[in-house]
N, C-alpha and C positions, 0 to 999 in steps of 0.2 A: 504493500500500500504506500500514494505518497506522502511525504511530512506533509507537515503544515504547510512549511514554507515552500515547497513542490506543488503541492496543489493549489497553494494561490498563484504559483508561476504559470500553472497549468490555465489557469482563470483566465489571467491577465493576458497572456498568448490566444487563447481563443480569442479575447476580446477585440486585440489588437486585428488581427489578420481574419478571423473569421473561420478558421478552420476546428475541425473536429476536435473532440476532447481529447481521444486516443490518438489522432496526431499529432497533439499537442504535449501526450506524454511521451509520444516515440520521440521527437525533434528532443525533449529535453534529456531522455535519457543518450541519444547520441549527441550530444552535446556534452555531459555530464555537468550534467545540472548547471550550467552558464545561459543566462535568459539570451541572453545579445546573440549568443552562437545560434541557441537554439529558435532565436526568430529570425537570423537567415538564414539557417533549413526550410522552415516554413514557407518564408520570401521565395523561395527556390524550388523549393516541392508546388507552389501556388502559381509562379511564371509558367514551369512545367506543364502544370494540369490546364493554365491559360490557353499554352501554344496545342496542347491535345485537343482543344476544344473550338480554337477559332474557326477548323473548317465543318464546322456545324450551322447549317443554317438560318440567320436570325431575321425570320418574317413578322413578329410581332417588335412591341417597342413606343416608343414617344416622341410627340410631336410639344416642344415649350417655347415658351417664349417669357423673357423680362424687358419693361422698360425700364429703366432710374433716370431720371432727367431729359437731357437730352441726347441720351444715346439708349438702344435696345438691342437685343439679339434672340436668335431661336435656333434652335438645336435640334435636332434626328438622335434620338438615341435605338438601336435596335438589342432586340432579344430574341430568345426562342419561342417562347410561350405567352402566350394573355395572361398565364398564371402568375410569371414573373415581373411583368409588367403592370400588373395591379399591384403589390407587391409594396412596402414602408420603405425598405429599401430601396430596390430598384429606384421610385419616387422621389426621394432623398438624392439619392444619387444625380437624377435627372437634374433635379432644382440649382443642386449645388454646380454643377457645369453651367449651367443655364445665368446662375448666377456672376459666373467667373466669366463665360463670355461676353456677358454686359458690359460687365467690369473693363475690360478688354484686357484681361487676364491669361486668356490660353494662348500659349505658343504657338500652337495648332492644334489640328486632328490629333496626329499620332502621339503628341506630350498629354494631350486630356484623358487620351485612352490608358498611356501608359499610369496618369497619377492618379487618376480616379474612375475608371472602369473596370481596369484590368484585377485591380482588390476585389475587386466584389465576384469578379468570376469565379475563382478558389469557392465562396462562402457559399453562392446559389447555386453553384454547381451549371451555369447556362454562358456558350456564348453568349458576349454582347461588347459592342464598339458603340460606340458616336460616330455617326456616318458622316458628320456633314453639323455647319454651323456657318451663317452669315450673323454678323455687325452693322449697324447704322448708327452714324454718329451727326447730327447734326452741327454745320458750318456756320446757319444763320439763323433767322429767324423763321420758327414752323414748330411742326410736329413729328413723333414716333410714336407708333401706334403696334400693336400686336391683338391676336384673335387667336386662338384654337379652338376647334370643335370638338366638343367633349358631350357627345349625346348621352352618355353614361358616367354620371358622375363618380363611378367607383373605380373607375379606369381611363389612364390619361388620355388626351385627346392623339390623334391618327391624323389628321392634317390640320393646316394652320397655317398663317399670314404675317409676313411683317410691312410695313409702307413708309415713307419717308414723305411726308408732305411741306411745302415751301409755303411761307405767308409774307404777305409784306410789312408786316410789322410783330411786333412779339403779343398785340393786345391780341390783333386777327388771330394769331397762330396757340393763342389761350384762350380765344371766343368758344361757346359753346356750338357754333355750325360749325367750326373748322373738327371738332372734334364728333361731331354727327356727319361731317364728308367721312372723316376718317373711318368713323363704323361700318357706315355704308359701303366705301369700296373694299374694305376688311371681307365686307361678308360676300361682295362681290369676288372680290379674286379666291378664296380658296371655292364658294360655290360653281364658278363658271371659269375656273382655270384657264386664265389666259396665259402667252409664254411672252409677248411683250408687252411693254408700257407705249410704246408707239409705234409706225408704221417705219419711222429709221432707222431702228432696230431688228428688224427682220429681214436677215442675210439672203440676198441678190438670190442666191442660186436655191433659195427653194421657191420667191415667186415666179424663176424660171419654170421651174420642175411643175407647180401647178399649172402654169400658163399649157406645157407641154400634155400633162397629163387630160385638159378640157379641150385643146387643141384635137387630140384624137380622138374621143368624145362623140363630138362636134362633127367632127369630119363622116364617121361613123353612123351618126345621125343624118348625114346628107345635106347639111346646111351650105348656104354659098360660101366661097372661102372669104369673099369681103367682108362678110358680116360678121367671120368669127372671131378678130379682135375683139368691136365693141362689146359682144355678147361675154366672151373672155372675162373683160375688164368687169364688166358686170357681177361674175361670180367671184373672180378675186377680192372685190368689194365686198359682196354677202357675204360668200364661202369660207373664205380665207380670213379677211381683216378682221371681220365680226366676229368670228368665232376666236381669235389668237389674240389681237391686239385690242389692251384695256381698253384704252382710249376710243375704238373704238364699236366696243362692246356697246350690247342695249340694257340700260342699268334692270337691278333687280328688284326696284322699287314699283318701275310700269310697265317693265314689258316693251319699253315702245322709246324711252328716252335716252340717245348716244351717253355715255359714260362724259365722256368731254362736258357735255353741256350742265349736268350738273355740276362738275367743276367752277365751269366758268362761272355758271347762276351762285353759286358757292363767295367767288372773288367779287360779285358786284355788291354784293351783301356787306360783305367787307369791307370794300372800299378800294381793293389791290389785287393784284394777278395771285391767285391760288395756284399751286403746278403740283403735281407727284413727282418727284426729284425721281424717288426709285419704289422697286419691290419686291418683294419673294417670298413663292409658295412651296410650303413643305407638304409631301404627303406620302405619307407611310413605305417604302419601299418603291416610291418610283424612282 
């Protein structure tokens, strides 16, 4: 059996690292009874069972996001199971990156993984990484805003939004409309998943590809070739812009309203040009 003082060494190693009891007494006895040694066995036996485990699957997982002032961030954290992902831990875990990302604390991906995910795998026994984390820092005067959709509140949300909004003054950009635009296009972008903020942003060679892909279509259907520009032009407008670029998307207020215009209708209000600086949608394993 161990002393006293073993078995509170035994304690405190579980505590520290998360491992088993009976790991905790093998690491000390090979150790011979030295805590330091025996919690880098642990560290070592815990990287180990990390690296056995990372090619394991992680389709479940969390979607967070924090503001503090004027900077925000959101984070992907993935796992293997819903089970681990509801989870105090897991949770915990989430927040606390989420929090350090704010901060604009993490080195990167692979430093967050290695100082605060990679513990926790030893303990739940589940791969899991941090996939992925963007930063918004505002320059001027405006907003940062975040959303995740959490239809069950006993488990973290699966997608979610962060936006960078521009005002022209600090009062606009603390008004209560600049902060109901902000909701609004929140609930826009992760509901209708747009991939741009505007039409300058949507790289040449895929409104090629579309052009190309309606062009044979078109041909196919037997239209005259003259007509099939303007016709063309026509669905790249519907087809393509409307469904990919916010700007302009049809908001999810009426059904019927470009995204743009309530913007603008947004900055007259104010008194000054409202703009989305930027934005990005997380969601679950895409």
């Amino acid at each position: 059996m161990p002393t006293v003082d073993s078995t509170q060494m035994i304690k405190d190693l579980r505590e520290k690292t998360g491992a088993g009891m009976m790991d905790c007494k093998r690491a000390l006895d090979e150790a011979k009874g030295v805590y330091d040694e025996a919690l880098t066995i642990l560290r070592k036996k815990g990287m180990a069972d990390a690296a056995k485990k990372s090619a394991r699957v992680t389709k479940e997982g969390a979607v967070a996001f924090k503001i503090d002032g004027p900077a925000g961030a959101i984070v992907e954290i993935n796992c293997e199971t819903d089970f681990v992902a509801k989870g105090e831990d897991f949770q915990a875990m989430a927040k606390t990156v989420c929090g350090k990302a704010c901060a604009g604390a993490l080195k990167s991906v692979e430093a967050a993984n290695e100082e605060f995910v990679k513990p926790l795998v030893g303990k739940l026994g589940e791969n899991m990484n941090l996939r992925r984390c963007d930063r918004f820092e505002l320059k001027g005067p405006g907003l940062i805003a975040g959303y995740a959709h959490q239809p069950d509140p006993s488990a973290p949300a699966k997608k979610g939004a962060l936006i960078e909004i521009s005002a022209v003054s600090e009062a606009a950009a603390k008004s209560p409309e600049c902060a109901e635009l902000a909701k609004e296009l929140l609930l826009q972008i992760v509901g209708f998943s747009p991939k741009y903020l505007n039409r300058d942003e949507v790289p040449a060679a895929d409104i090629e590809k579309e052009k190309e892909i309606h062009a044979e279509i078109l041909r196919k259907e037997g239209k005259p070739e003259a007509s099939i520009p303007k016709i063309i032009e026509g669905k790249i407008n519907k087809l393509f812009y409307q469904q990919w670029v916010l700007l302009d998307q049809v908001c999810v207020r009426d059904n019927k309203t470009p995204v743009r215009e309530i913007i603008k209708a947004t900055g007259a209000k104010l008194g000054g040009e409202v703009k989305v600086v930027r934005f990005v949608r997380y969601q679950l394993g895409e």
